[in-house]
ROVOPA-283396 format. One record per residue (C-alpha): x, y, z negated; residue in three letters. Coordinates in steps of 0.2 Angstrom, whole numbers. Each point is the difference from the previous one (the first is absolute). Layout:
residues N
REC  x  y  z  residu
REC  X  Y  Z  ALA
...
end
This chain:
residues 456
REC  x  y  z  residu
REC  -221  -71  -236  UNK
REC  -15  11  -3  UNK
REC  9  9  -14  UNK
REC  18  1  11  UNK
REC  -12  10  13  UNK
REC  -6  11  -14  UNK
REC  18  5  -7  UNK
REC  4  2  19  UNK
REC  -12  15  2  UNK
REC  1  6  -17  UNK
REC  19  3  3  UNK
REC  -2  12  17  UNK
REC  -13  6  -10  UNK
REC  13  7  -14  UNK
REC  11  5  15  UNK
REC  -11  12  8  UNK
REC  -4  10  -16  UNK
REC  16  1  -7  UNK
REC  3  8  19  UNK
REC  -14  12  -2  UNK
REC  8  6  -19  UNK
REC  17  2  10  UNK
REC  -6  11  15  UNK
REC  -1  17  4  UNK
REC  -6  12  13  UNK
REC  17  -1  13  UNK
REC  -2  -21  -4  UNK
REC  -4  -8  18  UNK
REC  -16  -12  -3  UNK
REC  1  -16  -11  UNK
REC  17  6  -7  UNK
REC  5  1  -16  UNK
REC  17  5  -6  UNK
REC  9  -15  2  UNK
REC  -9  -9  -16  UNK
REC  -5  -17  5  UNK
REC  -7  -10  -10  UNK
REC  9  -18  -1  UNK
REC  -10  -18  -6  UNK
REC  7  0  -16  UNK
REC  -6  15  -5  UNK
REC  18  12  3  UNK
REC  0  15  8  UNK
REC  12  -1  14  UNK
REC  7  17  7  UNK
REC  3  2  21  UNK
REC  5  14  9  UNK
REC  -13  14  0  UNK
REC  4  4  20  UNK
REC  -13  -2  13  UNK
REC  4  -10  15  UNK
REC  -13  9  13  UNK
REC  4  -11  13  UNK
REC  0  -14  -12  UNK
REC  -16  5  -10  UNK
REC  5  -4  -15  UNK
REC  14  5  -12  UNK
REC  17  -5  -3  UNK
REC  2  -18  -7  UNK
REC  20  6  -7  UNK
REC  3  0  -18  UNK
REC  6  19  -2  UNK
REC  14  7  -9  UNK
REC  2  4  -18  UNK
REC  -6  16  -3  UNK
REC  -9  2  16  UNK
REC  -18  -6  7  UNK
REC  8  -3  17  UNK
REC  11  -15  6  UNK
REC  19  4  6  UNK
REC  -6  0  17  UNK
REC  -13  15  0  UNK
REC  5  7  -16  UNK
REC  11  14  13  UNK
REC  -20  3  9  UNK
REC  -6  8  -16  UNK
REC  14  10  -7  UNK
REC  10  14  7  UNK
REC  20  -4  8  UNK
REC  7  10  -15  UNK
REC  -8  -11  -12  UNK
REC  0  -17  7  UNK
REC  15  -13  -2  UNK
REC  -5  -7  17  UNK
REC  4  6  18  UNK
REC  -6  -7  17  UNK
REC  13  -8  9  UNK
REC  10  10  13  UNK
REC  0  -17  12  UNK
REC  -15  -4  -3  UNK
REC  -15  13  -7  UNK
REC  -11  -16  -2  UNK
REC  8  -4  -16  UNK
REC  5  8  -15  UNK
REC  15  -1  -11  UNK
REC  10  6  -15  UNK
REC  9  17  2  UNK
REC  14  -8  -10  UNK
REC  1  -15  11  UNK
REC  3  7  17  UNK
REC  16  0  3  UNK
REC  -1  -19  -5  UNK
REC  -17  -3  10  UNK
REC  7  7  17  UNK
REC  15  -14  -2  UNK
REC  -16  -15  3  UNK
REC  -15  11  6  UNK
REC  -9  -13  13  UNK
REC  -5  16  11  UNK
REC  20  3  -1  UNK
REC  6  1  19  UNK
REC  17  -7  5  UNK
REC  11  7  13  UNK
REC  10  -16  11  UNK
REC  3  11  13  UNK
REC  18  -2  -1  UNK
REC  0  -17  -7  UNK
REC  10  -10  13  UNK
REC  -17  -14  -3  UNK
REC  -12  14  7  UNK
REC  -3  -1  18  UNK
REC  -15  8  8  UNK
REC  -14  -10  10  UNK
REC  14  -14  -1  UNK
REC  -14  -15  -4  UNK
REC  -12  7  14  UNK
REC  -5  -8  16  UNK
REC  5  7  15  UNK
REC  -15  11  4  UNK
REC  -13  -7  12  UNK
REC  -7  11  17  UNK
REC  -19  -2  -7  UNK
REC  -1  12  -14  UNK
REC  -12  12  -9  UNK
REC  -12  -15  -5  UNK
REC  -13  4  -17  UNK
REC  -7  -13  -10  UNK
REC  -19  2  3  UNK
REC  -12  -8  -17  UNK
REC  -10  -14  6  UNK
REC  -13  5  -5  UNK
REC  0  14  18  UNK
REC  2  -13  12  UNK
REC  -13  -8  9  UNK
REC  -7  -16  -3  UNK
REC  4  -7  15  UNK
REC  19  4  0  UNK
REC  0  -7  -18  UNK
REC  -8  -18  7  UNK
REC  14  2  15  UNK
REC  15  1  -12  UNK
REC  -7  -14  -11  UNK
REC  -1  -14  13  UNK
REC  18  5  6  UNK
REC  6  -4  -17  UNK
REC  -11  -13  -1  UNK
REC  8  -6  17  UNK
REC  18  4  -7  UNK
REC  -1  -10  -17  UNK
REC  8  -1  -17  UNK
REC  12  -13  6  UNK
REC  18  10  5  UNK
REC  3  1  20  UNK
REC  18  1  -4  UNK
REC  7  -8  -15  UNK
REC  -4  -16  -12  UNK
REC  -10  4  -13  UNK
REC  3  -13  -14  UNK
REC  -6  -2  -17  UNK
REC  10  -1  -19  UNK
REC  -2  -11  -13  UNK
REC  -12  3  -12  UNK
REC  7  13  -15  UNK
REC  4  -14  -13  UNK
REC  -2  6  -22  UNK
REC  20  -7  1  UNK
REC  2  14  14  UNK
REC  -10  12  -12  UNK
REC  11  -6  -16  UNK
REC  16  6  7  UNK
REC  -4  19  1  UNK
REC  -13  2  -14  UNK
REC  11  12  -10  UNK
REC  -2  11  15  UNK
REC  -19  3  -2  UNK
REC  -5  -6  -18  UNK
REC  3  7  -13  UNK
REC  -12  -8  -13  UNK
REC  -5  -17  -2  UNK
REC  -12  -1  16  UNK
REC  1  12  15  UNK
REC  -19  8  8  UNK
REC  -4  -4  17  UNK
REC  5  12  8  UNK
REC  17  -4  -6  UNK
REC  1  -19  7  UNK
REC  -8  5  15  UNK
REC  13  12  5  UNK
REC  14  -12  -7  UNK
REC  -6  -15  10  UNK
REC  2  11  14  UNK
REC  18  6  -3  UNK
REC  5  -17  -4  UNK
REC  -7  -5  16  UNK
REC  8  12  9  UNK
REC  18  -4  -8  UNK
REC  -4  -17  5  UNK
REC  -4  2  17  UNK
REC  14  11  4  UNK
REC  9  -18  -8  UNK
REC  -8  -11  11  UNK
REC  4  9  17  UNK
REC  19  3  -3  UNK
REC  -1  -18  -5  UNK
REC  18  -3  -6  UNK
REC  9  15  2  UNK
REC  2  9  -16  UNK
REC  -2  18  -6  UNK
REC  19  3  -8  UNK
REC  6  16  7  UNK
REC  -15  7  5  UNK
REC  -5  18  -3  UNK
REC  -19  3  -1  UNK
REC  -11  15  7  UNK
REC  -15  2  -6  UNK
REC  -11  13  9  UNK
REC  -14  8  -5  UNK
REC  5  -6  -17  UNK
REC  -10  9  -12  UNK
REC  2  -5  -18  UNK
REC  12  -13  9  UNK
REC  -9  -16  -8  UNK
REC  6  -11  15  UNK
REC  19  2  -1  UNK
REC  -3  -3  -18  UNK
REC  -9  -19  4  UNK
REC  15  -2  14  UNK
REC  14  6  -16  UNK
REC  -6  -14  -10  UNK
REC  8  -13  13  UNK
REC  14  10  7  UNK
REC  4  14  -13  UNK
REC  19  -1  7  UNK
REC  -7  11  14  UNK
REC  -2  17  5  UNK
REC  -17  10  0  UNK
REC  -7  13  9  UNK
REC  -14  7  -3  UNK
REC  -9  13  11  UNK
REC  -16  10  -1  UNK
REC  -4  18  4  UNK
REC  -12  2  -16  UNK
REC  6  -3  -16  UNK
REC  -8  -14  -10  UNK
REC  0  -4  -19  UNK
REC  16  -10  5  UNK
REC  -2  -14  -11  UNK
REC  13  -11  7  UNK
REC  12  13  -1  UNK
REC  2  -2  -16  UNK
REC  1  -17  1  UNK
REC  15  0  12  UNK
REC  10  13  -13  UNK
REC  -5  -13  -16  UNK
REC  6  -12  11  UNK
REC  15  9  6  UNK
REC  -3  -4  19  UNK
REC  8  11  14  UNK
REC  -15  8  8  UNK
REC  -5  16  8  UNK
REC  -16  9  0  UNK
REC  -3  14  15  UNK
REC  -16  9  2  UNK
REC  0  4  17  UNK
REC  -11  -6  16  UNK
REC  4  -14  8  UNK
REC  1  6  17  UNK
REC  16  11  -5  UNK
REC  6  -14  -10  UNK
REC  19  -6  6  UNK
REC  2  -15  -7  UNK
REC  20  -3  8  UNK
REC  2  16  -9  UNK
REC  1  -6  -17  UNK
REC  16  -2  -3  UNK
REC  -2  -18  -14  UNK
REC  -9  -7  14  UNK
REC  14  -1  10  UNK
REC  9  -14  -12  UNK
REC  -16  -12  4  UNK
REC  1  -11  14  UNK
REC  -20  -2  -1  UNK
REC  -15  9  -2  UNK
REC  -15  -3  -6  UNK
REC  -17  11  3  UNK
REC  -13  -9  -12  UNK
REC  -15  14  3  UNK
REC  -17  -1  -9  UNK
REC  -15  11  3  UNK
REC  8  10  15  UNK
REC  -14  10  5  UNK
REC  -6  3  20  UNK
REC  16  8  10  UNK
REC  11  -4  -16  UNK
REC  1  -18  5  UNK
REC  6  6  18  UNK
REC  13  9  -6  UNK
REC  5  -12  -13  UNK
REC  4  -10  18  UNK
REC  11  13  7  UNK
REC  9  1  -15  UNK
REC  5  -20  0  UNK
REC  3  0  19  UNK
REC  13  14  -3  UNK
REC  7  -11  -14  UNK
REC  1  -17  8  UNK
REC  14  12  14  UNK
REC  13  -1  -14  UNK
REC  -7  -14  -12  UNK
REC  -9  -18  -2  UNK
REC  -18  10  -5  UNK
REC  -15  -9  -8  UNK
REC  -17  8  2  UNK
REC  -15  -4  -11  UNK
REC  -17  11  1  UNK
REC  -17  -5  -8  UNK
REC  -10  7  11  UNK
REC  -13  14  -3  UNK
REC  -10  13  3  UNK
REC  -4  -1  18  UNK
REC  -14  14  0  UNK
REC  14  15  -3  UNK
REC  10  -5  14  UNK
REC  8  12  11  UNK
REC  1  -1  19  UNK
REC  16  12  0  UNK
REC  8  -10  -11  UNK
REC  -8  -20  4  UNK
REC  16  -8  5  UNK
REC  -11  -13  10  UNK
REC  -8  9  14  UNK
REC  8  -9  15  UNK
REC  -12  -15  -5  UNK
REC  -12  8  -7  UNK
REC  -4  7  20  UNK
REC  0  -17  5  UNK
REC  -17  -2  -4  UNK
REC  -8  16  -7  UNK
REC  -3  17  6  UNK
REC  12  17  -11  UNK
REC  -16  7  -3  UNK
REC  -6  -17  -9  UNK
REC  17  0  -14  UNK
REC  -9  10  -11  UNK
REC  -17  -8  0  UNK
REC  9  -17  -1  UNK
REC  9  8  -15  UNK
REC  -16  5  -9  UNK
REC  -7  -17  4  UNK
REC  13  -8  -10  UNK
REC  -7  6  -15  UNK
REC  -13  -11  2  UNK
REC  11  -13  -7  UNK
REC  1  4  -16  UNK
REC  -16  10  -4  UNK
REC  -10  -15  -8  UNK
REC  1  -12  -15  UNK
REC  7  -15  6  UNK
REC  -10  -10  -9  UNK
REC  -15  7  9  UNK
REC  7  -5  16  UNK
REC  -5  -18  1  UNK
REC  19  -5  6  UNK
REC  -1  -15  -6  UNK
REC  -14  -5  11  UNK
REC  8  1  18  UNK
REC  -19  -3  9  UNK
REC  -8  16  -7  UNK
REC  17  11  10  UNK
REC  -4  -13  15  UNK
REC  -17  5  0  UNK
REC  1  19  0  UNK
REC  13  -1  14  UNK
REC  -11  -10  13  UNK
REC  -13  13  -6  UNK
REC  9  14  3  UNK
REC  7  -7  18  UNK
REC  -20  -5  5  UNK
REC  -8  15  -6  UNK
REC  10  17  -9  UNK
REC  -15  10  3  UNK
REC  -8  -10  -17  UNK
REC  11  7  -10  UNK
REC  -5  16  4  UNK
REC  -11  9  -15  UNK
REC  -7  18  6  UNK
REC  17  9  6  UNK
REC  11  -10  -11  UNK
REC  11  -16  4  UNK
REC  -3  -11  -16  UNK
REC  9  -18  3  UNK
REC  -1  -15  -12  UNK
REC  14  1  -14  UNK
REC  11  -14  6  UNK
REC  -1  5  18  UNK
REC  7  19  -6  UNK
REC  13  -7  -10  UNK
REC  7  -11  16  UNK
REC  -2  15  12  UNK
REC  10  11  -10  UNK
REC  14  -13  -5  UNK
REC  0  -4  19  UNK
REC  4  18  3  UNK
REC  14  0  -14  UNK
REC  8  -14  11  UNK
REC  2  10  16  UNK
REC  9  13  -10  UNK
REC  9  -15  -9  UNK
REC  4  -6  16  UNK
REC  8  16  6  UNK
REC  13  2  -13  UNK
REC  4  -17  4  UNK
REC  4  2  18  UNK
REC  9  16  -4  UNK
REC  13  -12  -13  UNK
REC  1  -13  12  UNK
REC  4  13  15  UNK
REC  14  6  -10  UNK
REC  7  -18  -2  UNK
REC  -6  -7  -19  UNK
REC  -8  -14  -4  UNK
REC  -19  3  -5  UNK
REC  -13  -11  -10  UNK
REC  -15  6  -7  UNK
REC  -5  -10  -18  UNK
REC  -16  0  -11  UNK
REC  8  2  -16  UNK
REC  -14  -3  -11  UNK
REC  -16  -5  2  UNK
REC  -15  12  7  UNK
REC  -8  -1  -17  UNK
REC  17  9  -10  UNK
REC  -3  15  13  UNK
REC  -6  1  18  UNK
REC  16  11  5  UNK
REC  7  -20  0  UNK
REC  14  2  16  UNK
REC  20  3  -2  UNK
REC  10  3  15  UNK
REC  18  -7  -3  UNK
REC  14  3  12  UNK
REC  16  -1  2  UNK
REC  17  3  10  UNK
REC  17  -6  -1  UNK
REC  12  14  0  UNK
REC  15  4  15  UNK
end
């Protein structure tokens, strides 16, 4: 151990004077020129750039012939002489001159114009706007303690149980379940963890979607998947129903790795980059040979998942629609976009939406296994604590509550909002459940919403 210890030092050691050797006046401090000396006595070569706000250099192999990397080789040489330009889309990066035309083709900064596309339709999955306008999220930090204690016994007072609709819970995630889609997210003889725990979710989810159609099945169903990004869901929902078609939308363009899946697998699908509250979904013209649709969401961030709503009640006019959502994100909601204000002012204030919002952060802010969930008596305690005596949880002018107490405030305030979207699908006649998916443990943003409607 003592000797590992010794060859430990004597290896920076080596390091730090072949650096000194390698610099020169212009050198920023504790560089050399991109020689680093490796364990097994090699000199490996890096890019000779500085990083200034990285404080350190490069970490790139550079080109042949050069001491920079492809990146910031075009940052140490004139235009005339370098092979690389920055990208007329997008100055951030660089590229070959002799690959432009080519890179323009699949630039991600490359902007599409739907305008005329008979699926455009301005502000067409926006709520109606509401009379209270002009309301700013405030950090929480700035409001007062008192106000913060207010809002906390209103959730508290409110609940995690829905005021609306049944909440009910799946089956367990099974290795059978797993077995069936492995190919989709291993690629060697075991998968990492974060691979199984975001393939126990999509099983979950395809599952559940199952269980509350109970048995109607799938065939002739288009599915929409909003806020797609590299479109791994349609992929898990392909692997059961690859008859179908799929669309996939999202205003930024991903890595697309399902894409490529679809074209191996010679499915009829369609990607659009566009936002989703211009997104006409009766204006794609495939759809219209579908007598249902599907809209199996994942990670539909703040106002997102409210327009994802609009979208499936302008659906469910012409067609049998499905909705699935795994909710998320309640801390970037938006107030001009929530779809569920009507409830929402049932029992809080407008000024309170974004507080509640930043609140429900508090849900997810903490390792679960710090929690204590599994002993129900320590929340118990906290909560009759809280309701005797806030003011001891008060620590010079912060509000600092126990762990488990936080964590049910905040999933408290994620049900208000929850419950809002709710009442807005049940308002425009579809039948609404809430589900825990998968157990608090996989992820704390546990809670589907599924709804559905029958078309004319």
């Amino acid at each position: 151990r003592v000797r590992g210890v010794f060859n430990y030092f004597q290896h920076y050691k080596l390091i730090h004077l072949l650096r000194l050797t390698t610099m020169t006046e212009d050198t920023p401090p504790s560089l050399g020129l991109g020689l680093i000396q490796s364990p097994n006595s090699t000199v490996i070569q890096y890019c000779a750039h500085y990083l200034a706000h990285k404080k350190r250099q490069c970490k790139l192999k550079p080109l042949k012939e050069s001491t920079y990397c492809a990146e910031h080789v075009s940052h140490h040489t004139t235009s005339e002489q370098s092979t690389q330009m920055p990208c007329p889309l997008d100055p951030a990066h660089f590229i070959k001159k002799t690959k432009l035309e080519a890179h323009l083709k699949v630039c991600n900064a490359k902007k599409y114009d739907y305008t005329s596309q008979p699926y455009y339709k301005q502000d067409i999955n926006v709520v109606a706007p509401h009379n209270i306008t002009g309301l700013k999220r405030r950090p929480l930090n700035s409001i007062t303690i008192g106000t913060l204690i207010s809002i906390s016994k209103q959730l508290i007072n409110y609940g995690t149980k829905s005021r609306v609709c049944e909440t009910k819970l799946t089956d367990k995630v099974s290795e059978t379940d797993i077995d069936q889609y492995r190919p989709l997210f291993q690629k060697g003889e075991t998968a990492g963890n974060s691979a199984l725990k975001h393939a126990t979710q999509q099983v979950a989810l395809v599952n559940t979607l199952a269980e509350f159609q109970e048995q109607e099945d799938f065939n002739d169903t288009c599915f929409v998947e909003l806020g797609a990004g590299s479109g791994k869901m349609s992929q898990w929902f392909h692997h059961k129903h690859s008859d179908s078609f799929f669309v996939l939308v999202d205003k930024q363009m991903c890595r697309k790795k399902a894409d490529g899946y679809f074209k191996k697998q010679k499915t009829n699908f369609l990607r659009l980059k566009m936002d989703i509250k211009d997104f006409n979904l009766s204006g794609v013209g495939e759809v219209s040979q579908y007598k249902k649709v599907c809209f199996p969401c994942k990670h539909l961030c703040g106002g997102a998942t409210d327009m994802a709503l609009v979208a499936a009640n302008h659906s469910a006019e012409l067609r049998d629609t499905t909705l699935l959502i795994a909710l998320c994100c309640h801390h970037l909601c938006n107030w001009e976009l929530y779809a569920g204000k009507e409830h929402f002012l049932r029992y809080f204030s407008p000024e309170q939406f974004f507080m509640l919002s930043s609140v429900s952060a508090w849900a997810t802010c903490f390792k679960l296994e710090d929690l204590e969930l599994g002993n129900p008596e320590v929340l118990k305690e906290s909560l009759a604590k809280f309701e005797n005596d806030p003011t001891c949880f008060i620590q010079g002018k912060k509000l600092v509550l126990d762990r488990a107490l936080q964590w049910f405030i905040g999933r408290c305030a994620k049900n208000v909002l929850n419950d809002g979207r709710a009442k807005f699908m049940l308002d425009c006649g579809f039948r609404v459940e809430f589900c825990e998916y998968v157990d608090v443990a996989v992820s704390p943003e546990n809670i589907a919403l599924l709804c559905y409607k029958s078309g004319p």
